[in-house]
C-alpha beads as a LAMMPS data file, in Angstrom:
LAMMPS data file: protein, C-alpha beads

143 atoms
142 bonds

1 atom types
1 bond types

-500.0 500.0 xlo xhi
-500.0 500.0 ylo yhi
-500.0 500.0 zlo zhi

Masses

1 110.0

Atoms # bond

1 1 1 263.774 -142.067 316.972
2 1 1 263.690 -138.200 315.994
3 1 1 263.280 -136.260 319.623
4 1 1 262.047 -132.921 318.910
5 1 1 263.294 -131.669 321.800
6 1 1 266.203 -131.297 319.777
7 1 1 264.679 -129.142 316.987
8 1 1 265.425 -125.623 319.061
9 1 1 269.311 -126.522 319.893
10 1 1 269.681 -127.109 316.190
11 1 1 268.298 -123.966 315.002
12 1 1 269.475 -121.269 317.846
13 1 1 272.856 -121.233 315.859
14 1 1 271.190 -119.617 312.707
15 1 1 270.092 -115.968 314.489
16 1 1 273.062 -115.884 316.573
17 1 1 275.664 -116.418 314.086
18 1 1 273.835 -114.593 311.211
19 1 1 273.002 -111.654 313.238
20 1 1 276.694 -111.102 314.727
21 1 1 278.381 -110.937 311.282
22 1 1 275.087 -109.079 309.682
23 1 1 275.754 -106.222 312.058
24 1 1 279.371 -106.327 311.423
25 1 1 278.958 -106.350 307.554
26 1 1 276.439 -103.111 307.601
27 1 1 278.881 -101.536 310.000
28 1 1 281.109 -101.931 307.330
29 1 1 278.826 -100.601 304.823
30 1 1 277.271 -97.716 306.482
31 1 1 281.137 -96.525 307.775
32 1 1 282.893 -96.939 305.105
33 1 1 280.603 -96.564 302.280
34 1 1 283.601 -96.312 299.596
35 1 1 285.066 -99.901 300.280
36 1 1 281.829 -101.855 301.267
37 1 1 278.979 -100.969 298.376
38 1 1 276.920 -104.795 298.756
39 1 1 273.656 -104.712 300.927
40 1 1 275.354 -108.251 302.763
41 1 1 274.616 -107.249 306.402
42 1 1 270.563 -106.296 305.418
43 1 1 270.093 -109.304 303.610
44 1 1 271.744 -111.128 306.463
45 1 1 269.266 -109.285 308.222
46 1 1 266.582 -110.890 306.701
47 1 1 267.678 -114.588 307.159
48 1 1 268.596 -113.791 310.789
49 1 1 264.640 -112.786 311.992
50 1 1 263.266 -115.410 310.007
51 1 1 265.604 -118.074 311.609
52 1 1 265.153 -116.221 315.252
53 1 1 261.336 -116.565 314.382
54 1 1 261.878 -120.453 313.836
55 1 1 264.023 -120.517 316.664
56 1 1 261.663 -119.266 318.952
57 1 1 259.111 -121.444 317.877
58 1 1 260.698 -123.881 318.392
59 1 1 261.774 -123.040 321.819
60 1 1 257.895 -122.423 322.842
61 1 1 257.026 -125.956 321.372
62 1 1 259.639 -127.920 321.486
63 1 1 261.678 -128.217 324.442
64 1 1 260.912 -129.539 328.124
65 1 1 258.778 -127.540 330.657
66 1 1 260.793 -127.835 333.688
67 1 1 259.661 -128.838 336.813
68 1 1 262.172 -127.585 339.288
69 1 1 261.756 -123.757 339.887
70 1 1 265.740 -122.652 339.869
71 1 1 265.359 -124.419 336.165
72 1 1 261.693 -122.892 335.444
73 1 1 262.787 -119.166 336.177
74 1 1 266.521 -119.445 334.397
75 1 1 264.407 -121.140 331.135
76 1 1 261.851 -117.640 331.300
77 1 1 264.760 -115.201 331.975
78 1 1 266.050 -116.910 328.886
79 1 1 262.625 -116.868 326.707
80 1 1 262.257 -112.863 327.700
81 1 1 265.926 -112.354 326.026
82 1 1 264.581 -114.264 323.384
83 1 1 261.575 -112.137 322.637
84 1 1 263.386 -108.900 322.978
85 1 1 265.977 -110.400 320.586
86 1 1 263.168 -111.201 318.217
87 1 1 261.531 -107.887 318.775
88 1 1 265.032 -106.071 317.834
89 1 1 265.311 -107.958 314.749
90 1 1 261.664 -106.766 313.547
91 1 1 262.334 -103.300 314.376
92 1 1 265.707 -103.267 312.726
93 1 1 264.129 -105.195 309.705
94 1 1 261.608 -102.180 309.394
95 1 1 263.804 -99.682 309.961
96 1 1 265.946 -100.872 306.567
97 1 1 262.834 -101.729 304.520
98 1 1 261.579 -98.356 305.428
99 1 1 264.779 -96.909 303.719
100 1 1 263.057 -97.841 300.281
101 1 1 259.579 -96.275 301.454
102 1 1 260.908 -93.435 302.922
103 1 1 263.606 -91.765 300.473
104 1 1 264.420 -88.745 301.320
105 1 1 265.386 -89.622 304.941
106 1 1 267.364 -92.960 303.810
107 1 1 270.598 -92.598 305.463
108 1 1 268.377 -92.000 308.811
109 1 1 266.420 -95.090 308.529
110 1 1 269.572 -97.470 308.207
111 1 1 271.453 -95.554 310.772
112 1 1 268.447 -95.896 313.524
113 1 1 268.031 -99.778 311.353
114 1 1 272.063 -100.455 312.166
115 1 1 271.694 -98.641 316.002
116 1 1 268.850 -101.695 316.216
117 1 1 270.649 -103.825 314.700
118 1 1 273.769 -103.182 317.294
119 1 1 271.266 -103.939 320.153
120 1 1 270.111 -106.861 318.601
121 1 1 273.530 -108.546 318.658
122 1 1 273.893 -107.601 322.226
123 1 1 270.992 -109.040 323.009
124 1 1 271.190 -111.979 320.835
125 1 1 274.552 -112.686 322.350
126 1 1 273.159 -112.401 325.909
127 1 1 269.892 -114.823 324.596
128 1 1 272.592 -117.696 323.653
129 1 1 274.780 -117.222 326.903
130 1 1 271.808 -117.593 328.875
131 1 1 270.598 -120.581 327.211
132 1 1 274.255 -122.372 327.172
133 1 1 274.422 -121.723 331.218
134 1 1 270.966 -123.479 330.824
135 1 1 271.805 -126.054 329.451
136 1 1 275.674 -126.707 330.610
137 1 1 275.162 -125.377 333.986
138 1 1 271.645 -125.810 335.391
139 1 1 270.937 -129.232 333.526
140 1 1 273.982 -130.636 333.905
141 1 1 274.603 -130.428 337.500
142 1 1 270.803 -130.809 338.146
143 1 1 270.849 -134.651 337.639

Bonds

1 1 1 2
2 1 2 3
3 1 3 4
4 1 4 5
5 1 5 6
6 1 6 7
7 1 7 8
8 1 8 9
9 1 9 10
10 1 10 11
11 1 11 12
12 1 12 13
13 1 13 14
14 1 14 15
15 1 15 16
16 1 16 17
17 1 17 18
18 1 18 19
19 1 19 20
20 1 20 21
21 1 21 22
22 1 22 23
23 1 23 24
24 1 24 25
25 1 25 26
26 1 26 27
27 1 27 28
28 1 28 29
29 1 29 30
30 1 30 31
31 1 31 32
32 1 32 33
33 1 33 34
34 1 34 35
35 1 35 36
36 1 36 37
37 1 37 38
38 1 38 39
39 1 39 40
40 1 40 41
41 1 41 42
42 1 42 43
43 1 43 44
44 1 44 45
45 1 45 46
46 1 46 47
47 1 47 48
48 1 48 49
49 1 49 50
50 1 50 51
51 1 51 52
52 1 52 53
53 1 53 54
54 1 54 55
55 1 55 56
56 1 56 57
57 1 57 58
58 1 58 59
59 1 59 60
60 1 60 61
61 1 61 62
62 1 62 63
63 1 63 64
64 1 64 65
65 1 65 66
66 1 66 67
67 1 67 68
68 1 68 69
69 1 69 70
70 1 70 71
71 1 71 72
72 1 72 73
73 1 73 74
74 1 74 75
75 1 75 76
76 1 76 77
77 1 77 78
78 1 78 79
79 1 79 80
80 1 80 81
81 1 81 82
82 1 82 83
83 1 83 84
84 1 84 85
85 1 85 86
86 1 86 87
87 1 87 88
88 1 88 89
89 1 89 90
90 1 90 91
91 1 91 92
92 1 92 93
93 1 93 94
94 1 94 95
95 1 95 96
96 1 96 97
97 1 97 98
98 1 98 99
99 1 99 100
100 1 100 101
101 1 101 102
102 1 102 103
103 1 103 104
104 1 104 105
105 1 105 106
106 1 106 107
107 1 107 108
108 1 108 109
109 1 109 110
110 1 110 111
111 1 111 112
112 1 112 113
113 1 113 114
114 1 114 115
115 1 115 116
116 1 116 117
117 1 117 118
118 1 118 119
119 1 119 120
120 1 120 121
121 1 121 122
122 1 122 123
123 1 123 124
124 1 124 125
125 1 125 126
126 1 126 127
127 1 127 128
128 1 128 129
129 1 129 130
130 1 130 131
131 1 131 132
132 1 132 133
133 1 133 134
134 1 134 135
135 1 135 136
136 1 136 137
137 1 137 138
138 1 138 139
139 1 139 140
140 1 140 141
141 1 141 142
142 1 142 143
């Protein structure tokens, strides 16, 4: 039988991977606009806070409340990297869509959308390290 406790693993690869190599690909675009002329990294974008959003649902719904308060506090440190992750994914998503509201100050927008972007990835990376030493560490030498 299908244990959905296994749901959040399964999707937590999708934001971290996509949002690593979306940053890297509109780094590549916004620094060296001659070589790199494809939107990849925004689009990327896109797909990387939708799959954080199903990701995070899935975390809320999904996967064991823990008992054991070493295991209770790591899992919220964890969920609070999460949400900022998720929150720097929105704000970077507006700050590119904005680039097609607002013009005239374009290059601004996906400069302060990339700078967002950047922090996203950090924290995104920081979000998966925390839930590995969760799960590797914490659970495994819990039992």
């Amino acid at each position: 039988m299908f244990d959905t406790a296994h749901i959040h693993p399964m999707l937590v690869h999708f934001p971290i991977a996509l949002t690593l190599l979306g940053v890297l690909l509109s780094a590549f675009k916004l620094f060296k606009p001659n070589k790199c002329h494809y939107p990849c990294g925004e689009i990327i974008l896109y797909f990387a806070t939708f799959s954080a959003i199903l990701a995070l649902i899935a975390g809320n719904n999904f996967t064991p409340h823990f008992t054991n308060p070493v295991l209770h506090q790591a899992k919220n440190i964890h969920s609070t990297f999460a949400g900022i992750t998720l929150t720097l994914l929105c704000v970077a998503t507006a700050g590119y869509l904005a680039r097609y509201i607002f013009k005239k100050r374009a290059h601004l927008f996906e400069v302060l959308g990339w700078i967002v972007y950047l922090l996203a990835a950090i924290s995104v990376s920081i979000t998966g390290f925390l839930g590995g030493s969760l799960v590797y560490n914490d659970l495994l030498h819990m039992h």
